[in-house]
N, C-alpha and C positions, 0 to 999 in steps of 0.2 A: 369402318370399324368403330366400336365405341370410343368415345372418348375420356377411357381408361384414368387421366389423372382427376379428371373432373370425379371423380367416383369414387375416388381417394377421401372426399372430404376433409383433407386439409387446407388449414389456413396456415400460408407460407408464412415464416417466423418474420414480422415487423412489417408483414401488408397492410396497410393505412386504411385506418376506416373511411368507408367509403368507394373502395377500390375493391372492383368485383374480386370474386376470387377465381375464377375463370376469364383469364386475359387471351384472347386469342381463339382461334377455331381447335387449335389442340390443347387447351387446359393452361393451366398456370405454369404445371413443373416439364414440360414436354423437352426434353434433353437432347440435344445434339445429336444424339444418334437414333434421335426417335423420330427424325425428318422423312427418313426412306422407308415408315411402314404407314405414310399417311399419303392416301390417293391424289393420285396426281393435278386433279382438279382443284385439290386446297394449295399446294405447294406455293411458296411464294406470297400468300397473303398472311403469313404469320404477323400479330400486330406485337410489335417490340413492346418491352414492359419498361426497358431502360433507356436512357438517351444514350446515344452515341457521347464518348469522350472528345470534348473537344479538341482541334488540330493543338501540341506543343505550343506553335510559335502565338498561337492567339491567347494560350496560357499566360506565358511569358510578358507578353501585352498588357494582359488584363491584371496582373500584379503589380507590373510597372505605374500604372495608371492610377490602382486603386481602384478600378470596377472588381475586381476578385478577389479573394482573400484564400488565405492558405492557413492552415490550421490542425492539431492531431486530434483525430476522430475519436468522440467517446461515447459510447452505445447503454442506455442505462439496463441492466442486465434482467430487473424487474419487468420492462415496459419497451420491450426492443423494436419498437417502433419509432422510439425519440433518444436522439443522438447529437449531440452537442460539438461545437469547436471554441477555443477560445474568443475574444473579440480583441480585435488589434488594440482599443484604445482603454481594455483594461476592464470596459465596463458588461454587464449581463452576457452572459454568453449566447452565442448567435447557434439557434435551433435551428434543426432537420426534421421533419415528420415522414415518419416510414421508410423502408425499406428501396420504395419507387425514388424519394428523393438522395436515397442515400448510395443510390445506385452501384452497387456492388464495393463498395468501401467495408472492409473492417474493421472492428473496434482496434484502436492505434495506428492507423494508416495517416501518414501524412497526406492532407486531401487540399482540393482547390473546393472552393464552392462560390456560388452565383450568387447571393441579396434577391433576394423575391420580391414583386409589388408588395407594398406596404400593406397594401388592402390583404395580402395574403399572410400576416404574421402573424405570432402566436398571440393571443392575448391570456394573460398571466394573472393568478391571484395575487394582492398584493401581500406579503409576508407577514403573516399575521399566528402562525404555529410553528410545529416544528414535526418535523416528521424524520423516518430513517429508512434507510436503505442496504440492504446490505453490502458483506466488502466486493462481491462482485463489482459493483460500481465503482470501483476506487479506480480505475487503472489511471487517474490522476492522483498520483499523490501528492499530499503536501507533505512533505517529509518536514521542511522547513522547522516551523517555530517547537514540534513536538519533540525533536531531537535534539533542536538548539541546530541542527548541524554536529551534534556530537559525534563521538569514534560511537560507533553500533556497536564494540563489545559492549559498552557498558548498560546493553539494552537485551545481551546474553547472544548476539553474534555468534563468539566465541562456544555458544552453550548450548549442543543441539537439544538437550531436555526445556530449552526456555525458548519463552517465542523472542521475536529479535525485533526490534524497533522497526517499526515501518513507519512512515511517515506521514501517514496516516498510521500512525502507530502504534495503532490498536490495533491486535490482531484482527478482531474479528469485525471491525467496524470501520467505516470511512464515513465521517461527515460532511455532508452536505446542503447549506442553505436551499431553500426551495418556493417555489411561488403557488404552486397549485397543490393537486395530490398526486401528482406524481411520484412511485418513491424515490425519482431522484433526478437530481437534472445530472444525474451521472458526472463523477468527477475522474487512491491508490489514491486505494484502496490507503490511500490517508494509507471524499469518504463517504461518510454516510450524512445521511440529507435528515434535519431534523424540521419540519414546518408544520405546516398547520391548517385547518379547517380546510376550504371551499373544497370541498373533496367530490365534484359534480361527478368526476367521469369513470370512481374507483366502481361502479355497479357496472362497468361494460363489461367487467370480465364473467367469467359464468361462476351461477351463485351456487361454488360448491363448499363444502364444510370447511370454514378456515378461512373464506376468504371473503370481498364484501359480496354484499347480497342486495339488490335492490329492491325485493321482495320482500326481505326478512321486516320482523312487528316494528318498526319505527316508528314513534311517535314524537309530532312536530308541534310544540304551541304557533297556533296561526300568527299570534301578534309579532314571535320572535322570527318565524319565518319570514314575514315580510319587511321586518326592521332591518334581515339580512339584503334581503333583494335589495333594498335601497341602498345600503352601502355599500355591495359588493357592485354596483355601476362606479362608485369612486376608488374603491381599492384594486381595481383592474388597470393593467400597463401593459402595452406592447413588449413582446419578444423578438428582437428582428429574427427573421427567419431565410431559412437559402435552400439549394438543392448542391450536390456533388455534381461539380462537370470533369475533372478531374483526379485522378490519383496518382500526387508525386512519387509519393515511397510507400510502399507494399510491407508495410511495419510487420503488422500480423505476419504469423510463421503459415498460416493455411494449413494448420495440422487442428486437430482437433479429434477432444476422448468422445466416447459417445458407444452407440449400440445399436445394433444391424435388425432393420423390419422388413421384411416380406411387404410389396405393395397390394392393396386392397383387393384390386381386382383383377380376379387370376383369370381373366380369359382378356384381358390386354396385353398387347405386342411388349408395352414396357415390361410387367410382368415375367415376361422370358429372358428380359436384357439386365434388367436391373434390381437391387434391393436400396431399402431405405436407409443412409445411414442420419441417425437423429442424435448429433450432438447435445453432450452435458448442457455447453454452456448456447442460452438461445439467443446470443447474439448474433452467431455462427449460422447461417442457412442449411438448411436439412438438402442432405447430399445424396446425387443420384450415383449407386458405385456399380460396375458392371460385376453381374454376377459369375465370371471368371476370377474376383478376384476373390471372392468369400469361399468360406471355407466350403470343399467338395459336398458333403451333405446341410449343407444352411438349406436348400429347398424343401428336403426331406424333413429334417427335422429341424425347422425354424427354433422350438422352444426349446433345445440344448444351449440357443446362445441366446438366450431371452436377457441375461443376467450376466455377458461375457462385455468387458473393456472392450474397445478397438481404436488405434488411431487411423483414422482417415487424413488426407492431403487432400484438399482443392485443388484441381488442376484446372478449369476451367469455370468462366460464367457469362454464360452467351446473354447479349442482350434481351434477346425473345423467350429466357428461361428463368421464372424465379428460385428457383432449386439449383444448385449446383451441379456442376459434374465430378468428381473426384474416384481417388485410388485408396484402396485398404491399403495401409504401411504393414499394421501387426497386429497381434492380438494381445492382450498387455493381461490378460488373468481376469478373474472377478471381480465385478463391481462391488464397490463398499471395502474391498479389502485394501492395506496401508502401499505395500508396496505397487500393484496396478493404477493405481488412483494417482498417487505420488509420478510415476513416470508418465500418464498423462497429463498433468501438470505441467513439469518438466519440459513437453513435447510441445505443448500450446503452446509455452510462451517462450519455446525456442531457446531452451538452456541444453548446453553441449556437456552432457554428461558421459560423455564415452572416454574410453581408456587414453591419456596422452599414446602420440603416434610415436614409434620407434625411432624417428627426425627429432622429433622433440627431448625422449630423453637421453639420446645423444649427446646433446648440447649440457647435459646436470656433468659435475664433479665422476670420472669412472673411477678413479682408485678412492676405494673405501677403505678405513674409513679416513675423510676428508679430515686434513689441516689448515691452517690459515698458514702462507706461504711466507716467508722469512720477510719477503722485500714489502709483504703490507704493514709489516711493525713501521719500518721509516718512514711512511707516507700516512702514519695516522695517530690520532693521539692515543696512549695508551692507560685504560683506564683500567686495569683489570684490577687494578688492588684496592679499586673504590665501593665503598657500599651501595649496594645498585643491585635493583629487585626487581621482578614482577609484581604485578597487580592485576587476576583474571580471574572469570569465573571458576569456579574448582573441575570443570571435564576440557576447558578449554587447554588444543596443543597447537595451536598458532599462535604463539605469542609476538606478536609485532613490539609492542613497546614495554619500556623498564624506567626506572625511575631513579634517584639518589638526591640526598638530600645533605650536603656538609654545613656544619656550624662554622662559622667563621670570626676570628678574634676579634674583631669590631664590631659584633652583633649581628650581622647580615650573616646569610647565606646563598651556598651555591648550589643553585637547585638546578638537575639536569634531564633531560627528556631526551631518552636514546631508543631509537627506530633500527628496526631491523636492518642492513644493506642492502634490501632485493635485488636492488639494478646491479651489484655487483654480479649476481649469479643469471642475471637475466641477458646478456649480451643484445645491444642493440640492432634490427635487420633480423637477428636470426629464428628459427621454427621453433622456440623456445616463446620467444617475443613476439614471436605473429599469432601462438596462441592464445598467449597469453593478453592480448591487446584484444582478439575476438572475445574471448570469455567477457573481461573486461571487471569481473567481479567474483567472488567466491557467492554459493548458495547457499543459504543458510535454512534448512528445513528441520522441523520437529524432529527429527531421528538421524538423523546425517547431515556431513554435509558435502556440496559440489564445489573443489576446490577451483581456484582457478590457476595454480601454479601444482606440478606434480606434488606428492607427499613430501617426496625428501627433500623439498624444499621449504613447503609449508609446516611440514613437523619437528623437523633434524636442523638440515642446515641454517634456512635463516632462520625458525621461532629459536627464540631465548631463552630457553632452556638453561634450567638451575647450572654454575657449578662446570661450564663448558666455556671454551671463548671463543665472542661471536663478534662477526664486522658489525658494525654500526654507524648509522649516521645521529649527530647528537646537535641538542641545542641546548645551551648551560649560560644559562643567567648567575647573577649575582642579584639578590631580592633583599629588599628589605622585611622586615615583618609583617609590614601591610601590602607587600606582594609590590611595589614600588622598582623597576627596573634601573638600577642600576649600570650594570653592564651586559652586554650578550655577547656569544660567540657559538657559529658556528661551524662542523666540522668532521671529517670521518673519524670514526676513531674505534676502538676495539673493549669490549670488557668482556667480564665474568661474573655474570647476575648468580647472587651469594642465597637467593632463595627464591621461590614460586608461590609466594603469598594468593592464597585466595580471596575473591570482597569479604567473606567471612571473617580469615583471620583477620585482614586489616582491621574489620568492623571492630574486633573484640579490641583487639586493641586499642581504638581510636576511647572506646565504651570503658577501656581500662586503663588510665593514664598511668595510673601509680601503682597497680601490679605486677608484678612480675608471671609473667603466663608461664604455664609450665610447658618444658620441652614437649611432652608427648601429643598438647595441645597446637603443637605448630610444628610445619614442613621440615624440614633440615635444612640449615645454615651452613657455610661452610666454617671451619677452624678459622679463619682467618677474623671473623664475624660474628657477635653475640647476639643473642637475640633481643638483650637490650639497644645495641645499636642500633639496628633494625626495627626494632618498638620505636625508640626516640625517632627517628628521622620519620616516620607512619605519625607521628604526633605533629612533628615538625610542617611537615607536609599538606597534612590536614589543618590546620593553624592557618597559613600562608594560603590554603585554598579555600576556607570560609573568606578570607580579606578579600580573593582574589573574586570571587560570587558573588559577595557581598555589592565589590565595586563594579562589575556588569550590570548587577540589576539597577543602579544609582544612576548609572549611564545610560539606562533605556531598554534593555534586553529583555525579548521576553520568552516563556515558553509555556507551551501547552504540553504536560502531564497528559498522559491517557492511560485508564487500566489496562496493564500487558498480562497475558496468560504463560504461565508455567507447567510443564508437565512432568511425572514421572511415570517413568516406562517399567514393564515390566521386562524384566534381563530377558528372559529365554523368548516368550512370544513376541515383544515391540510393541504389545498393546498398551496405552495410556491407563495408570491404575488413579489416578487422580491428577486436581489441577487446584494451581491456588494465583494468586495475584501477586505479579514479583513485585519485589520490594526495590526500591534505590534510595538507598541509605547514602550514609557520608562517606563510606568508601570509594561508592562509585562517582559521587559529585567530585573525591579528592582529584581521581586519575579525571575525569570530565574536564576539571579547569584550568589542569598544565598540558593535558591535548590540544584544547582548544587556543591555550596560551602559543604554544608550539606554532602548532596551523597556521595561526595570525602574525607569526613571526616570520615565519621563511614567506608567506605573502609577501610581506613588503618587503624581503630582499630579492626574493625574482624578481617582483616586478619592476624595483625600481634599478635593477641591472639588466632586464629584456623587457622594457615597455611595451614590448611590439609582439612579446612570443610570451608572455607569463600562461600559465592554468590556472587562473583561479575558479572562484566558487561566489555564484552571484544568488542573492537572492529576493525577488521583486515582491515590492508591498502586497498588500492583498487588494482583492477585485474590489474596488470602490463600493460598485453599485448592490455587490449584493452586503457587505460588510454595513453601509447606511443601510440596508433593508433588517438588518440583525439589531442593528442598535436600535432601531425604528422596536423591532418586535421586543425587544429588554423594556424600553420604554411604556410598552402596551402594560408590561408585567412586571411592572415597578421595580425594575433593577435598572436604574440610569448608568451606561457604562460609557468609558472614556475612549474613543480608538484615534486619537487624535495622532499618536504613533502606537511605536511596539510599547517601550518603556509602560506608558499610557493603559495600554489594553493591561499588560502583568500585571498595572498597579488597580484597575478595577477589581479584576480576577482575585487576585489575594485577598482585600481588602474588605471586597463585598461582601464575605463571608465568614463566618464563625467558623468553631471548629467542633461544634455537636453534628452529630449523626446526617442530618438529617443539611446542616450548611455543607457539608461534604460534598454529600450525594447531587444535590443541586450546582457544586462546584464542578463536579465533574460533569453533569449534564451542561453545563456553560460551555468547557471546556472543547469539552465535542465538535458544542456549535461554530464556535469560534476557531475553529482549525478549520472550517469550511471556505472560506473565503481565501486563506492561505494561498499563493502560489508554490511551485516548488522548488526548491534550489537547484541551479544548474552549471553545470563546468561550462568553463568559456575561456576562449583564447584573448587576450587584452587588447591586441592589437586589430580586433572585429568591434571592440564598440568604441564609440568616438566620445561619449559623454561617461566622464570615470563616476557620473554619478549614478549610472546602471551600473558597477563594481557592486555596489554596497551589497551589503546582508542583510535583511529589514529584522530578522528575526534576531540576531546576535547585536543589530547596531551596530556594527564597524565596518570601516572603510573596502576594505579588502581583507577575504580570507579564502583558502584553500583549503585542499586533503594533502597531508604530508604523513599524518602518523599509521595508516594501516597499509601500506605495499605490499604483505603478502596478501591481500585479499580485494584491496583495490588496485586497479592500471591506472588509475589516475594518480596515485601516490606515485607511483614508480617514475611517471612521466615528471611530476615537479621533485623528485631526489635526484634525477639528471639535469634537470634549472638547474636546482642548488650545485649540483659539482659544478656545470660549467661556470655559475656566477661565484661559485668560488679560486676558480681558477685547476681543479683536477680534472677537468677535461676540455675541448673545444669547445668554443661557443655553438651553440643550435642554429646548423646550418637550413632550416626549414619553413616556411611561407605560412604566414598566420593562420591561409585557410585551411591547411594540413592538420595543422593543430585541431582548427576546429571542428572538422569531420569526426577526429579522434573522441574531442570533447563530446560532439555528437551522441557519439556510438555509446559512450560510457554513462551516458543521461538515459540513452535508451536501455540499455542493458541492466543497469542500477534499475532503474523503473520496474524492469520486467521482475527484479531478482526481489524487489519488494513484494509484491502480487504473488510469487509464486511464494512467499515466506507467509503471507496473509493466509492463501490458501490451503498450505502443509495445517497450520494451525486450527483451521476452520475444520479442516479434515479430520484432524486428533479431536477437537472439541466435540465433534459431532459422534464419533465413534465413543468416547466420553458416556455419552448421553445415550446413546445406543446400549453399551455393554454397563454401563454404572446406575443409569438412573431410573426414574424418574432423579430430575435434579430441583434441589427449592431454593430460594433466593427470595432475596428484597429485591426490590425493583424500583425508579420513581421513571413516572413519566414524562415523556421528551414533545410527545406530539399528541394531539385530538383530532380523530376524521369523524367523521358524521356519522361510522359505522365501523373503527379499529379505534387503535391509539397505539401509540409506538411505546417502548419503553428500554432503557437501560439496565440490564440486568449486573447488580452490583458486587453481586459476589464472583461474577465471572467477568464481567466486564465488555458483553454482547448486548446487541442491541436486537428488540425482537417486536414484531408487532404481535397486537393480540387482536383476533376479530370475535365482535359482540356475538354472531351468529354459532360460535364454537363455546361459549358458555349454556351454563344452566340459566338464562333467562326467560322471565314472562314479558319484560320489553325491558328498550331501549331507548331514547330519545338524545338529541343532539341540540344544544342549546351554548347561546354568546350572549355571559355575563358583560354587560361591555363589550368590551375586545375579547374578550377571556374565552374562548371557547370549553364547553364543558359535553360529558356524558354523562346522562342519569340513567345506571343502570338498576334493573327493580327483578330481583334474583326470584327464581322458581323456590317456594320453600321445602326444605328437605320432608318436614310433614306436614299433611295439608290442613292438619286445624293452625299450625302457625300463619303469622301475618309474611309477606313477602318482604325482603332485606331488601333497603335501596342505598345503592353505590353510587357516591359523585365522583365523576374520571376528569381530571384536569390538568391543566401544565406541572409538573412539578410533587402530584401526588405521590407518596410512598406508597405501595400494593408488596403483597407478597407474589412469586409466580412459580409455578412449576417447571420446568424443559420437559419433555419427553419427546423418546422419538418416532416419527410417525412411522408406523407399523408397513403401511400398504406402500408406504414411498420407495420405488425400485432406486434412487437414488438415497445417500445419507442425507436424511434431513428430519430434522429436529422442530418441536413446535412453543411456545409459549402459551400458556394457562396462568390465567389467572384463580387464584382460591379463592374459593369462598369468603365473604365477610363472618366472622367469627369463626373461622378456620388458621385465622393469622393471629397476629398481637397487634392491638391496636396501633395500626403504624397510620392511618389518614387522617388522624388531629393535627397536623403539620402545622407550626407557626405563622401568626401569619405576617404579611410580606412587609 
């Protein structure tokens, strides 16, 4: 018979150039069940595409020893032939080329891999640009120095019309340093990869509209041409390089959105068994599904589902097959639309959004509605008659913490941070706690969100809610004015939050010392509580929490700001009517530096009461090698920056820069880059690492800290509020095995991770549809990166990073030239009428440009493009000062 897949002309998602694309006597994609319609003569000499996994026990060996290494698999989303693992020792990370080496691994699979002969590594431009990538790439995030580690309300968590902090936490972007043109050596989506020139191998892809072109009018001066050649012999480094011989842990859910194709050729055997399913995202191999599972007329009428969702499962991947085999799940609705999109999403990255099970809410409070039972007044302190508030975005109805602030007749005060009681309501062991330790996080997407505790608990029982009395666990200092700790105590204890201040009002108030705001301008207080008291203590607070930021950054701490997107919906459709760039004002830095104050408190009392069983929150310096490669590139571009620590980096970043338009904009392009080298924060059990000097937080600079203040949305909170009782003496000590703990930690790093990406992605979603139903959109923009034939750019009013390719303009040419080190484009514009002279555009590091969005019309997927305008179509924005 023919051979049906070869006839397909598909190139399997991340086959390595070089690597036919017919493997074998039956074709590349030839599926398990396509063995019994191929003559009996061929059978048996199928040539495997993959290696066999190696035996366990020589796994196990080869880790011990240090010949293998283990690592989570990251697939750059752009260029799904190259896929990354961390390096043990901190430095460049150790590459995979193709799909053949990557041998059936997923993006986030915990994998073993092999070190290749040297002779076989990558060899790497030396960093000399900056380039980007989208947030696809992120599924490492650095959550770290962008959040500080902060509570994610104050990143709009709490807020499903705002995007939520990610950690790479820009919605729409994740940074990523980079050696070549790659757009990324793929990193979580923070992120995105900002570098620069040697861009040899961006022309391999096919030269369609938008994208590079190796064809397109280039013009090279010879002398600069060959100025490169010779440097580009010294700015070359090796990448050590490996293949996958193993897969520890099967991270990936093996679900995946995507859309059902008819195969090519209808007089193959496959052809009667099978259809195509061709995943969204191409990291995911294109999957062979038996056509039993598709819908009864899909043969008939292919183009009914030209444009329909589906989630698919992997259920198998034979060595001898580059395509998968898998099963239709469901059909999830139309493409491009919020709700379809959204749940495969969801499905990918394996968030459990289905109904808690009738086990589960068993275990909540049945007689409604619920009171706080007599015998918890004696066992707690009672604070109900204290001023003690919220602070949250205004849609936000989980509220985990509250705050109060007492003046005290010796000048100090007693400032308190009271946390919901979760674990009260969560019973230890039971189907309440098991799902809630699965979830392991709430989801926080553009339009909803995926709790991870039932409602009546997230909304009613534990948030804190105006004007109701609610269990609480608290931590209450005595401060001096310059935030100076005097005394601490902690402890369970009970109040009745006397109002629901939003960052708004706080703000005005903070904005308004000596006014008295009028009632109608703020929530309801209770009679017991004025709204002056509640102003003053909002003054007070803020006062004590400028000291208390002040004296973090003095101390070394530092953070990376990224523009976050906000959105408003429209009520009846869901559809996004606009977007602006959240603001974090002083309201939210207030509640930020007694969270964080909090956190780093019950730290040191776990741990120095369970050495052996603490949860903390570690967070490891950044990747050496590529962080010197960034400073190396500041240096090329006369911004000498300091990374000598965290403190160090804050204080170039502030410093370096003014505060005109245009030092902003390049502050924020810094910013980007410098969250690229970033590790990510991660929970960890104490009693697993030997040296407390892996504890620390590189990004806050302290010793030790943890998650204490959000339980109802983290399981990690909940785990260290039962520390704290036991090391306070209200329940048993933690009868449990370090490594128990850490599994748990485990699971909560993975899940966190995942619930980031999917929060990147909600947002990317709304942006895009944005840009579909609103625009064309216009913006400033400055540039991040120069190829030889794109350049990347920051778009500043939104806060996306977008490449622009020369070949998608009105140009008569283009040319690619290095001032120096400085890589540049000259671009020389078609004129609008032909007796005028033609405009010429210099494209370089750091340029302001104006740029369009629009979204691409033929794309069966939502996707959006970047345009640059015309030169005298904009306002003189490329007289940029110079450096």
């Amino acid at each position: 018979m023919s051979h049906s897949d070869c006839k397909l002309n598909f190139r399997p998602p991340g086959t390595p150039r070089g690597v036919s694309s017919v493997a074998g006597p039956h074709g590349i994609g030839a599926s398990p069940g396509d063995k019994k319609s191929k003559n009996k003569s061929m059978r048996g000499k199928r040539k495997n595409i993959f290696e066999s996994y190696m035996p366990k026990a020589d796994v196990s060996e080869g880790l011990k020893r240090g010949t293998l290494i283990q690592g989570i698999l990251r697939i750059n989303p752009k260029k799904f032939h190259e896929a990354f693992i961390p390096s043990p020792d901190g430095d460049r990370d150790i590459f995979i080329d193709g799909v053949v080496a990557r041998n059936r691994a997923l993006n986030g699979d915990l994998v073993v891999v092999k070190l290749l002969p040297e002779d076989q590594w990558k060899v790497r431009e030396f960093f000399s640009s900056l380039q980007v990538i989208k947030p696809e790439s992120n599924d490492r995030e650095t959550e770290t120095a962008y959040e500080s580690d902060l509570p994610e309300e104050l990143s709009g968590h709490h807020l499903p019309q705002q995007p939520l902090k990610s950690c790479s936490d820009s919605p729409d972007v994740i940074i990523e340093a980079q050696f070549e043109d790659s757009d990324s050596e793929d990193r979580h989506s923070n992120t995105e990869k900002m570098l620069v020139d040697g861009v040899k191998k961006l022309s391999l892809h096919a030269p369609d509209k938008g994208k590079e072109d190796s064809s397109a009018p280039v013009t090279k001066d010879k002398n600069t041409s060959k100025s490169q050649d010779t440097r580009a012999l010294s700015e070359k480094s090796l990448q050590k390089s490996a293949k996958v011989v193993y897969i520890l842990e099967k991270k990936h859910s093996r679900a995946a959105a995507g859309i059902l194709k008819l195969l090519a050729d209808k007089n193959s055997e496959l052809f009667r068994k099978y259809a195509l399913f061709s995943p969204s995202d191409h990291r995911v191999p294109r999957i062979y599904v038996p056509l039993k599972d598709c819908p009864q007329d899909f043969m008939t009428r292919p183009k009914d589902y030209a444009s329909t969702l589906f989630i698919c499962r992997i259920i198998d991947w034979k060595e001898d097959s580059n395509f998968a085999l898998g099963q239709l799940a469901k059909s999830l609705g139309e493409a491009g639309e919020i709700e379809p999109e959204t749940e495969g999403i969801l499905t990918e990255y394996g968030v459990d959004f289905s109904d808690f099970s009738p086990e589960v809410l068993e275990c909540l409070p049945q007689n409604l509605p619920w009171t706080i039972p007599p015998e918890e007044f004696s066992k707690r302190k009672d604070l109900r008659k204290d001023c003690i508030f919220t602070i949250d975005p205004s849609t936000a109805r989980d509220l985990d913490d509250a705050l109060s602030c007492k003046p005290l007749t010796d000048g100090t005060f007693e400032v308190g941070v009271h946390i919901a009681d979760v674990s009260y309501f969560v019973p230890e062991g039971s189907h309440l706690d098991k799902v809630a330790a699965a979830r392991a996080t709430s989801v926080y997407l553009v339009q909803k969100v995926v709790p991870m505790l039932p409602r009546l608990l997230c909304e009613e029982l534990c948030s804190l809610n105006p004007m109701t009395d609610k269990l609480t666990f608290s931590v209450i200092w005595t401060l001096t004015h310059e935030g100076k700790i005097l005394q601490e105590w902690f402890g369970r204890t009970i109040i009745c939050s006397c109002t629901k201040l939003s960052y708004e009002h706080a703000q005005s108030m903070i904005e308004s010392p000596s006014r008295k705001i009028p009632k109608e301008e703020l929530p309801p207080i209770t009679p017991e509580h004025s709204s002056e008291e509640v102003h003053q203590a909002v003054l007070n607070l803020h006062s004590i929490a400028k000291q208390l930021r002040r004296q973090r950054f003095v101390d070394g701490a530092l953070r990376l700001d990224q523009l976050k997107l906000a959105f408003t919906l429209d009520h009846e459709t869901g559809l996004p009517q606009g977007c602006h760039i959240y603001e974090y004002r002083d309201s939210n830095k207030l509640v930020e530096e007694f969270m964080l104050l909090a956190n780093m408190a019950v730290a040191h009392k776990v741990f120095h009461t369970f050495p052996e069983q603490a949860l903390l929150r570690r967070h490891p310096p950044p990747q050496t090698k590529m962080l010197s490669d960034l400073v190396e590139f500041c240096n090329q571009m006369g911004l000498p920056m300091d990374v000598s620590s965290a403190g160090a980096l804050n204080k170039s970043l502030t410093k370096t820069f003014g505060d005109d338009k245009y030092s902003l904009a390049r502050k924020e392009v810094l910013t980007n880059m410098y969250s690229r080298p970033m590790q990510m924060a991660l929970y960890f059990c104490s009693g697993m690492l030997q040296d407390q000097e892996q504890f620390r937080h590189y990004a806050l600079n302290v010793p030790l800290y943890t998650h204490f203040t959000s339980p109802i949305r983290r399981f990690a909170d909940i785990m260290v509020h039962r520390l704290l009782a036991a090391a306070l003496g209200y329940t048993e000590q933690p009868d449990v095995e370090p490594s128990t703990l850490q599994k748990q930690a485990d699971h909560c790093n993975d899940r966190r991770m995942a619930s980031k990406r999917v929060q990147e992605l909600s947002t990317s979603l709304f942006f895009a549809i944005l840009v579909k139903e609103s625009g064309p959109l216009e913006s400033e923009a400055m540039v991040m990166g120069v190829l030889n034939q794109a350049f990347d750019v920051l778009v500043l009013r939104y806060g996306v990073q977008k490449r622009i390719y020369c070949n998608a303009l009105a140009l008569r040419s283009y040319h690619f030239q290095k001032v120096g080190k400085k890589p540049e484009l000259i671009l020389v514009w078609e004129p609008e009428d032909p007796e005028q002279e033609p405009t010429q555009q210099v494209i370089t590091i750091f340029s302001l440009v104006e740029v369009v969005l629009q979204a691409e019309v033929e794309a069966a997927a939502l996707k959006y493009s970047a345009i640059l305008k015309r030169p005298g179509h904009e306002h003189c924005l490329d007289e940029e000062p110079e450096d």
